[in-house]
C-alpha positions, 0 to 999 in steps of 0.5 A, spaced: 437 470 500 441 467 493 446 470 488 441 471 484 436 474 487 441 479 491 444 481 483 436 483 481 435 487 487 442 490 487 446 490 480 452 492 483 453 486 485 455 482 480 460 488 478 460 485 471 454 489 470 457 496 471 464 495 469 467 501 464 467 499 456 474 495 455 480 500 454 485 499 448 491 495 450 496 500 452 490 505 455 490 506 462 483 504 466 479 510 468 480 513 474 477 518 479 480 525 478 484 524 472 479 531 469 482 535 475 485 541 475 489 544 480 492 552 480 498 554 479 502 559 482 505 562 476 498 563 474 493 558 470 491 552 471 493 545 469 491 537 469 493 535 475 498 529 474 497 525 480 504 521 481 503 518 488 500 512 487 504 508 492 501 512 498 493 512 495 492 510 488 486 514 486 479 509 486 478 506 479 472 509 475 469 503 475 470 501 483 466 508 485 461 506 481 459 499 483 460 502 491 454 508 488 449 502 485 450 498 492 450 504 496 442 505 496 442 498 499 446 498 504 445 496 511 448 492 517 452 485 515 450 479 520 444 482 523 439 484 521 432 480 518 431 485 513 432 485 507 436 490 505 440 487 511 440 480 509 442 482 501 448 486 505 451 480 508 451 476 501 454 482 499 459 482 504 461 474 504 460 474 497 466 480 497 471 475 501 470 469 496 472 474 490 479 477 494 480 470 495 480 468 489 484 474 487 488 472 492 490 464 489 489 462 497 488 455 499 482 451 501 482 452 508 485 459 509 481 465 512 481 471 510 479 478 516 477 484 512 481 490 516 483 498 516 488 497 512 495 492 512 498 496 518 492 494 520 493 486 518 499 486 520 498 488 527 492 483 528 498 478 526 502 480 530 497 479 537 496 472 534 503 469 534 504 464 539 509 466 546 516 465 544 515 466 537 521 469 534 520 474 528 525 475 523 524 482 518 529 486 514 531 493 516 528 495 509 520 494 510 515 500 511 514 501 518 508 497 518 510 491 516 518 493 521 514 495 528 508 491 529 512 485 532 516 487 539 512 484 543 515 478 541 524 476 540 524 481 534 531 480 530 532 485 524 537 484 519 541 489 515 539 491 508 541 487 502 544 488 496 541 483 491 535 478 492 541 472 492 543 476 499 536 477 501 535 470 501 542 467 504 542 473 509 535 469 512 538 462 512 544 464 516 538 468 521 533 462 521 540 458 522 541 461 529 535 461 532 533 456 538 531 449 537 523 448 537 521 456 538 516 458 533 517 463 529 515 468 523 518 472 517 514 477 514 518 481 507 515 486 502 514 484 495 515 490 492 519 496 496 515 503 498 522 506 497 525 503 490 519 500 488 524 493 486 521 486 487 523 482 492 524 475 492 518 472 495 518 465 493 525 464 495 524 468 502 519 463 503 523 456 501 528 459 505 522 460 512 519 453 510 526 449 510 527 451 517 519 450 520 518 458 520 512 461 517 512 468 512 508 473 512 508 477 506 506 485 506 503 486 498 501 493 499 506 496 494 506 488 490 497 487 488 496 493 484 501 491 480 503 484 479 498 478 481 499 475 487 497 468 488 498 465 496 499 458 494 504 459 488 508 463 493 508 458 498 506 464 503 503 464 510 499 470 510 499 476 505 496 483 507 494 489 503 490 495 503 484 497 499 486 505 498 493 503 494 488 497 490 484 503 487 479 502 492 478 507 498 481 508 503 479 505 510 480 497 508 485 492 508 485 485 508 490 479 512 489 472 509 492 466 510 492 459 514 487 459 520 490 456 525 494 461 530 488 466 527 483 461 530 487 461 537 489 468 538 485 472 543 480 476 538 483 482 536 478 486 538 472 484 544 466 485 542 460 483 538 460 480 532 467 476 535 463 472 540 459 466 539 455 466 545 456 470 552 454 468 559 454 471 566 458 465 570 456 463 578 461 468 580 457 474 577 463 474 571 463 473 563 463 466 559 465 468 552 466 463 546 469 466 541 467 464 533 473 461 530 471 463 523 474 470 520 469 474 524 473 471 530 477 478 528 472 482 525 468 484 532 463 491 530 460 492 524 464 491 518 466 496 513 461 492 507 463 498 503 469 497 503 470 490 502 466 490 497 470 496 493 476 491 495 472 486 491 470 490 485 478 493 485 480 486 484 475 483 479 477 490 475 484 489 475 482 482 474 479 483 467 484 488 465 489 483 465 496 483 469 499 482 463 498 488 460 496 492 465 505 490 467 506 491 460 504 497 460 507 500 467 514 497 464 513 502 459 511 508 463 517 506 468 523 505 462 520 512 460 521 515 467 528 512 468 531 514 461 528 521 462 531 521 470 537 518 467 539 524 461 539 529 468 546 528 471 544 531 478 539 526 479 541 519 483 536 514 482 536 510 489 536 502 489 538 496 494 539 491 488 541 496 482 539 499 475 536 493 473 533 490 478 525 489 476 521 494 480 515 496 481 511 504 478 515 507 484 522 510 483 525 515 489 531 520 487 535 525 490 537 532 486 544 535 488 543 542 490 536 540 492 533 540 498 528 534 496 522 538 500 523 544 495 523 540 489 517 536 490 513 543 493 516 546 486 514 540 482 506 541 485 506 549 485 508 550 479 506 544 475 500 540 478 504 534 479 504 531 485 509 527 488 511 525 495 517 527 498 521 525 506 523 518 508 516 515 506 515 511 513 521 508 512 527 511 515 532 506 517 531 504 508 532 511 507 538 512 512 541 506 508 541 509 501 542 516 502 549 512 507 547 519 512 546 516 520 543 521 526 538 525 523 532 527 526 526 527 521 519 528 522 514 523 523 514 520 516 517 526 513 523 530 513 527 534 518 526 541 518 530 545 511 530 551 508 530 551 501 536 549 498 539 546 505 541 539 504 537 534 509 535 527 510 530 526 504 528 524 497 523 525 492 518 519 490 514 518 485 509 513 483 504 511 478 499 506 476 494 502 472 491 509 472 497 513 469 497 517 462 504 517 458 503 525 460 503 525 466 510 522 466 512 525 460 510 532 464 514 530 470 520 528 466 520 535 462 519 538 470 525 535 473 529 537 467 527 545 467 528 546 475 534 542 475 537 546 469 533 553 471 532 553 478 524 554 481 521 560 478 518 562 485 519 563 493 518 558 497 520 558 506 519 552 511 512 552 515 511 546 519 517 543 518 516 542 510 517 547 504 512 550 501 510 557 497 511 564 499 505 567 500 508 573 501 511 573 495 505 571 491 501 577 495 506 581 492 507 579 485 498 580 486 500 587 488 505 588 484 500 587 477 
């Protein structure tokens, strides 16, 4: 079936056909959810200002519309004679050559569509030759910290600029054994601080010594173009739900060779070539060594389509604009936290490092779980508060050792009690100016006022007191 003849059948398919009107410089792009409102416990309803975008940004207007137009069509990739199958395929196939364009690889890369980075990066991790040897900061996204110990795993403290990041790998790379393979994998934008590593360098220092790099861009593509040969990656890896598509894909790209000798990630159809029974009543498996050497079972076609649509989206936007306007939110959001003396912005590399929409603080006096509870409750805006699956990160910028958090959360406080947390909030392509100005007013009024309602711990977080709702309710 050709190009042409799947876009009559499908207008979906050339995402250009159902994009939104252009938006003004300076606007942010339609998204899903910008019309809700949420309660309050103080009584009333207000616009709900979503400031968790590093977690799962909200799916782009124009993403959720190409995936409803595709959606009567949709049907099982490579295998079915069908129409509607065969018209899903092309959709399928034509997905991977737009997120590697977006994506700036090299002729010969492949790209695997996966659940999401942790998923990529634990695909890599099954791939790496025996004996490989990885070398990752004490910094990264458990995603990108924990997939490798199969493997000699050596983790290197945090740095305190992107000149030590760099130097602090060249001595790492410099002791290990002559001959072993071996791998970085750094972030290009940190969950925690949201400041920008120094990937093309990391990358220098990795080739210089015959290692290879991988890079976690979940925090780094929806923000700031990533181009896989400019930066002299190796791989890259992202997901879908914080590049404005829903949840459930993710993609690793990069160099095909130790992709195309590893066992398959997953055994099961679609992996394999050809299968036949052997003499001696077993199995004889050939494994394709293309992507689908990765992608065994149906893939998820929606999914990687709406990744294609993300990246087509941002694409035309334009990254210059759309950072030009993210820096305006940000410088916004620091001036504001700057102005309350109680807040500490947390940072590796200092206050003017570039970063990303994605600042974490703590408040003094403040239990970090309480304040976010509070910024939901009686505000509408929704943060992130914990150790934000990054915990030695965390312990290295709050300077606190021995804690015993939550998985992915904060230990257990009540209200007001200090504990090993913080307060994050980040925003994107999607983000009013109000939304961060209605957040920038709510620090300052409960830092200077105090919460205006009841909260208690309930499974180990802070929430509001319904006790004291009910009887304000009776009371009225």
């Amino acid at each position: 079936m050709s190009a042409d003849t799947a876009t009559a059948a499908c207008p979906a398919f050339d995402a250009a056909d159902t994009a939104a009107p252009v938006t003004s410089v300076g606007e942010p792009l339609p998204v899903l959810g910008s019309e809700v409102t949420v309660p309050l416990v103080t009584g009333g309803n207000v616009g709900y200002a979503a400031l968790d975008y590093a977690a799962s940004a909200p799916a782009l207007q124009r993403v959720w519309d190409d995936v409803a137009a595709y959606a009567p069509y949709y049907g099982s990739v490579h295998r079915g004679a069908g129409y509607l199958s065969q018209l899903s395929t092309e959709l399928f196939e034509q997905a991977r050559a737009t997120v590697t364009e977006f994506l700036g690889c090299r002729p010969d890369d492949q790209l695997v569509f996966t659940r999401s980075t942790t998923d990529s990066l634990n695909l890599l991790a099954a791939a790496l030759p025996e004996g490989c040897h990885v070398y990752v900061f004490e910094t990264e996204h458990h995603a990108s910290l924990l997939p490798w110990t199969a493997h000699t795993v050596h983790y290197l403290d945090a740095p305190r600029s992107p000149e030590q990041a760099v130097a602090t790998l060249r001595e790492a790379l410099a002791a290990r054994p002559a001959q072993a393979p071996a791998l970085v994998c750094v972030t290009g934008a940190s969950n925690v601080t949201g400041e920008l590593w120094p990937v093309r360098e990391l990358a220098a220092a990795a080739h210089e010594s015959g290692a290879r790099i991988v890079l976690d861009a979940a925090q780094l593509a929806p923000h700031h173009p990533v181009d896989v040969a400019a930066l002299d990656v190796d791989w890259v890896a992202f997901s879908g739900h914080k590049l404005y598509a829903p949840l459930g894909s993710g993609v690793l790209a990069g160099r095909a060779d130790w992709l195309r000798e590893a066992e398959p990630y997953l055994a099961g159809g679609g992996a394999s070539r050809k299968v036949a029974r052997r003499a001696d009543g077993g199995v004889e498996v050939e494994w394709h060594r293309t992507a689908a050497r990765h992608e065994a079972g149906s893939p998820n076609v929606i999914g990687a389509y709406a990744i294609a649509s993300a990246c087509k989206a941002l694409t035309e936007a334009g990254f210059a604009t759309l950072v030009a306007r993210e820096n305006h939110l940000i410088d916004k959001v620091r001036a504001g936290l700057a102005d309350v003396p109680e807040v500490r912005v947390l940072s590796l590399f200092g206050e003017a490092a570039p970063r990303v929409g994605v600042l974490s603080f703590v408040v003094e006096g403040w239990n970090s779980s309480h304040f976010a509870a509070a910024l939901s409750a009686e505000y509408g805006i929704g943060v992130r508060d914990g150790l934000f699956c990054a915990h030695p990160l965390l312990r290295t910028l709050l300077g606190a050792e021995d804690e015993a958090p939550g998985e992915c959360g904060a230990p257990e406080a009540a209200p007001g009690e200090r504990a090993l947390n913080a307060v994050r909030v980040s925003f994107g392509a999607g983000t009013p100016d109000e939304h961060v100005d209605r957040f920038v007013a709510a620090v300052r009024e409960l830092v200077r006022d105090g919460a205006r309602w009841n909260y208690r711990t309930e499974d180990g977080r802070c929430v509001p007191d319904r006790d004291a709702a009910a009887a304000a309710t009776a009371e009225a």
